[in-house]
N, C-alpha and C positions, 0 to 999 in steps of 0.2 A: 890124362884123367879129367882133366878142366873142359874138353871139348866132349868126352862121353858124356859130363851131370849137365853139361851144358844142353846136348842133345835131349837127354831124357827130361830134362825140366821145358823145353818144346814141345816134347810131344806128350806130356802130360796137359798141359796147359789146350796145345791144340783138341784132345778128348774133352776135356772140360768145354771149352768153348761150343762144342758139337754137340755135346750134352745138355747146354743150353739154350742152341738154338731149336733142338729139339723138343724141348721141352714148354719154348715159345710157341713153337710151332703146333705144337697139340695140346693149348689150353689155359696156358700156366700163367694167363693172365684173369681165368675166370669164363674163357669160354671154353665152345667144343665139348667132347662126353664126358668131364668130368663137372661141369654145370649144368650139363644136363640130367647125372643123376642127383648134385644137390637139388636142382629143381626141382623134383618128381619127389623128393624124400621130406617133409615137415616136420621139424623139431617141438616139440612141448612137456611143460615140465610143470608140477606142481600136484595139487590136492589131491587127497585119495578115496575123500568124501564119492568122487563121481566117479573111479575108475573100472569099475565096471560097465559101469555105460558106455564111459568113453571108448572103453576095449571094443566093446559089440561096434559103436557107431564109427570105429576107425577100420574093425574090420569088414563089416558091411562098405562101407565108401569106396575101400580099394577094391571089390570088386567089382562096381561099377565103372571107374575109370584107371585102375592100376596106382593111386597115390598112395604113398608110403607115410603111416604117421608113425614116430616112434616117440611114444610120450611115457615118460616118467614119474611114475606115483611119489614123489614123495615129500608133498605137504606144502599146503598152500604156503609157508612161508620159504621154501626150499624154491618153489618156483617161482616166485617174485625176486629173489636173490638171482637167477639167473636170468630172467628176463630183464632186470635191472641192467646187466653185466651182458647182457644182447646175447646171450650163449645158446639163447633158442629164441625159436620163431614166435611160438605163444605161452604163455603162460594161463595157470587153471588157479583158482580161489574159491573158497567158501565164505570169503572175508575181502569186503571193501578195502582197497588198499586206508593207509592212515595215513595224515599230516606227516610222520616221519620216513615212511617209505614213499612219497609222493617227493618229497624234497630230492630222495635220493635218485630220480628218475633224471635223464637227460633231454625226455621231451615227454608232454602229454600220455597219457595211457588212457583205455576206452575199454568201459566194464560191459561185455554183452552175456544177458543174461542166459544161459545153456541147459539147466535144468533141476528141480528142484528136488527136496528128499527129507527125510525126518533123520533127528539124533534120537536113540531111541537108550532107555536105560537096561543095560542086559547084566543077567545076574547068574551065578552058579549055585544052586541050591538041587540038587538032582535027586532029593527024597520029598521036592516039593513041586505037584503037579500042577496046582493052579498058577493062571496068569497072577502077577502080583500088580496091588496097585499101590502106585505111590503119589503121595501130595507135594507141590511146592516147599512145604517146608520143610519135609521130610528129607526130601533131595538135597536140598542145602543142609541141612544135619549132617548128614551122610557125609555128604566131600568137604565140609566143613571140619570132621570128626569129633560131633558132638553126639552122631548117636553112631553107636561101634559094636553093637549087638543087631543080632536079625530078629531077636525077641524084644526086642524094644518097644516099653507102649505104644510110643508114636505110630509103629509100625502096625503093630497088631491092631490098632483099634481102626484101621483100615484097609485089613484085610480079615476080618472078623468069619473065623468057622476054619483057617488056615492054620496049620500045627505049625508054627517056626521053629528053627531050631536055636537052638542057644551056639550060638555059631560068632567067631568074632566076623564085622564083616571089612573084607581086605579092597581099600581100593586101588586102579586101575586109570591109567590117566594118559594121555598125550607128553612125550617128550623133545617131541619138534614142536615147530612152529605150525598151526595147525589152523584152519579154517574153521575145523571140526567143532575145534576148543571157544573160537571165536561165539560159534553159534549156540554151545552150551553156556558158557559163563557169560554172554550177552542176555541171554534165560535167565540164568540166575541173578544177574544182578539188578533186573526188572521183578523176583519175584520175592527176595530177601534182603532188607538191609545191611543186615550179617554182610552177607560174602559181596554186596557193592562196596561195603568200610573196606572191609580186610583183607579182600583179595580183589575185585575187579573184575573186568571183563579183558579180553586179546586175544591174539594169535599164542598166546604165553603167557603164563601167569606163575604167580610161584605159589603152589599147591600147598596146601597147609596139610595133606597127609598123602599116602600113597604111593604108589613104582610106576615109572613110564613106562612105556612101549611108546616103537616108532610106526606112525601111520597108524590107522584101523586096523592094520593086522595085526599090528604090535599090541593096542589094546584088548581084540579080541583073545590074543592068544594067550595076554595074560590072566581075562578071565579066565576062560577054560580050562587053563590047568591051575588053577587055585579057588578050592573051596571055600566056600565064604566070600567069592568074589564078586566084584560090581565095575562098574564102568559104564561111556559113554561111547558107542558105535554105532556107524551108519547102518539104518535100517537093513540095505543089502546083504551087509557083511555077517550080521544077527543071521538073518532069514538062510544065508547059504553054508555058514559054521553051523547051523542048527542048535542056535542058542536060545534059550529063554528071554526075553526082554518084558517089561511091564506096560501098564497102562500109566498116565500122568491124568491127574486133575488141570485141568483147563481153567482159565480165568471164569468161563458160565458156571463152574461147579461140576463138570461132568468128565468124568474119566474114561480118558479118549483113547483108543490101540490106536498104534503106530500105521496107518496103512495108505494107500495112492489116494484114496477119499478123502482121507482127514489132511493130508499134505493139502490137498485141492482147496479143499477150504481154506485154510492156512493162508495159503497164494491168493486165496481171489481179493487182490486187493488194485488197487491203483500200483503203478510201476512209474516213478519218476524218471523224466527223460532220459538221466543219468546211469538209469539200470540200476541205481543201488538203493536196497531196500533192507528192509529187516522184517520176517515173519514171525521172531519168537512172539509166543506172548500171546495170542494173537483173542481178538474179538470176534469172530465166528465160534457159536454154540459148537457146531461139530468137528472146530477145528484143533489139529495137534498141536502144543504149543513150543515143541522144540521144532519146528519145520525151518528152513532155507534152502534161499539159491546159489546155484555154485555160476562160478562167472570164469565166461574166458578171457585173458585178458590180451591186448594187442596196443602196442605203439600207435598211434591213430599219423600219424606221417611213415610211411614204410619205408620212403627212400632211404637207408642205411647200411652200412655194411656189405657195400654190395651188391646186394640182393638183387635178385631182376623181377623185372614187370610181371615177368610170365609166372613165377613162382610166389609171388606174392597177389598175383588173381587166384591160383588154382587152392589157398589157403585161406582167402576170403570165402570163396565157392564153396569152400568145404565147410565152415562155418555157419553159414548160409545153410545149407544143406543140413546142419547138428538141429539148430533149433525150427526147422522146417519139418521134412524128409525123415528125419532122424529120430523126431521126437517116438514114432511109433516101435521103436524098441523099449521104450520106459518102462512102459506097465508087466512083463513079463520081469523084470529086474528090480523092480519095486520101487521105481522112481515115481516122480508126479508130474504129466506133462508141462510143459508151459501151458500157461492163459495165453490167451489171445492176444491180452493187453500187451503180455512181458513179449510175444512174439514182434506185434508191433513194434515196441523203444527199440528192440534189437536191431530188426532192421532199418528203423532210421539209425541208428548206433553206426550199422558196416554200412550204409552209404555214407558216414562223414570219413569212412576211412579215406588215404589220399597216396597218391604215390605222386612223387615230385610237385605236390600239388594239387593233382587231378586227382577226382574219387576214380576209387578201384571198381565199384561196381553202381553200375547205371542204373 
């Protein structure tokens, strides 16, 4: 009996052992076809502010040279969590990383600037035809929950010959961690002292009224099916739900529609080296005042994890290629292209990128 377990504990041991030479043998260190198809395949993860763009501009890319992006909508603070934790290749924001999430980095990160777009205020009132317009401080009312009627003076005496309804009105908000959020209550807290005291600006905030949804779809969908509803979504996701959204009063006084023009305005600004900017607000007569840019984000030393030279060129390239090449998908999608300027920082931004040192791209 001793020499049969004995036997069969050889020749298990010898399969194993073959099992692993084989297994040496085709790759299992990181090369051969199964690093060839990580190669070919780019990981990203994050905001969902630009996800329709980035859909078209990933699937356009692959079919000029076959690269695979698979990137994951779901919120600029979702994909800073994983690009933190190196679980992908790039990460997407509508929101400058902060002192808190910069700490938690294990080396430098590099904001390059990818494309811009409006928050826009979308609302469910389906017995009422006009555009609505709303003021600064009406919008802070509202998510505030100081005004919780649609017949609200506030309201009405700015949009004067409009039948409201006596409606209560239900808000609608971000429950991740959101870019989105960053770039409205960064608005708000530049246009109301109210919600700079009491609530603030982030990626997060703790809402003084209201029900989450996750991503932009989460909040579109909670307007749409609630009457009385209101909320904050990217202009694309308004325009392709076939939702109602408003006009906002601008710092010149004039009430701007959400559209590629007024975003343009918005943007023509100077772009510091760094790529991080803020357009709420903004000092241009015709410009929107909820606009921003959404940024992609990347480890600025690539040697990590890994990785090889050749999969972290074809990822630079591709990048390269988003705020180049790419930009000309925008305007059917409702986005705002880059300026010139923001195109420039960028590409000084991906020539500091580096692999072991070297830049990646010449």
């Amino acid at each position: 009996m001793k020499t049969v377990k004995y036997l069969a504990i050889t020749a298990i041991a010898i399969i194993i052992s073959g099992a692993m030479m084989m297994t040496s043998c085709n790759g299992g260190s990181g090369t051969g076809s199964k690093s060839d198809t990580t190669d070919n395949t780019i990981l990203g993860a994050g905001a969902t502010f630009p996800n329709p763009l980035y859909s078209k501009m990933f699937s356009e890319y692959n079919k000029i040279n076959g690269l695979k992006v698979n990137y994951q909508s779901i919120g600029s603070g979702g994909g800073i969590q994983q690009l933190t934790a190196k679980t992908v290749d790039f990460g997407a924001s509508d929101a400058p990383l902060n002192g808190k999430q910069d700490s938690a980095l294990s080396a430098p990160v590099l904001h390059i600037p990818a494309t811009a777009g409006a928050v826009v205020l979308s609302y469910n009132l389906p017995d009422i035809k006009d555009t609505l317009n709303f003021t600064p401080d009406v919008v802070a009312g509202i998510f505030l929950g100081d005004i919780k009627k649609w017949d609200d003076p506030k309201i009405a005496a700015i949009n004067k010959g409009v039948k409201l309804p006596s409606l209560d009105i239900q808000v609608s908000h971000r429950s991740d961690g959101s870019g989105t959020t960053n770039i409205f209550t960064t608005y708000l807290c530049k246009v109301s002292k109210d919600w700079e005291t009491k609530v603030g600006k982030g990626s997060s905030v703790n809402w003084p009224i209201g029900l989450g949804g996750k991503g932009n779809e989460g909040v579109a969908g909670g307007i749409k099916q609630t009457p009385g509803g209101i909320g904050y979504v990217e202009l694309a996701y308004a325009i392709q739900s076939n939702m109602a959204y408003g006009k906002l009063q601008n710092k010149a006084g004039n009430f701007i529609t959400p559209s590629i023009s007024s975003v343009t305005a918005a943007a023509n600004i100077d772009i510091p080296a760094d790529g991080k900017v803020s357009l709420t607000n903004t000092d241009a007569p015709d410009g929107y005042p909820i606009s921003g840019l959404s940024w992609i984000l990347v480890y600025k030393e690539q040697k990590y994890n890994e990785r090889s030279l050749d999969k972290v060129t074809k990822m630079m390239k591709l990048i390269q290629w988003m705020i180049h090449d790419g930009q000309q998908y925008s305007g059917a999608l409702n986005y705002a292209p880059l300026s010139q300027k923001a195109v420039a920082v960028g590409d000084a931004i991906l020539k500091s990128v580096t692999y072991d040192g070297k830049p990646v791209l010449q």
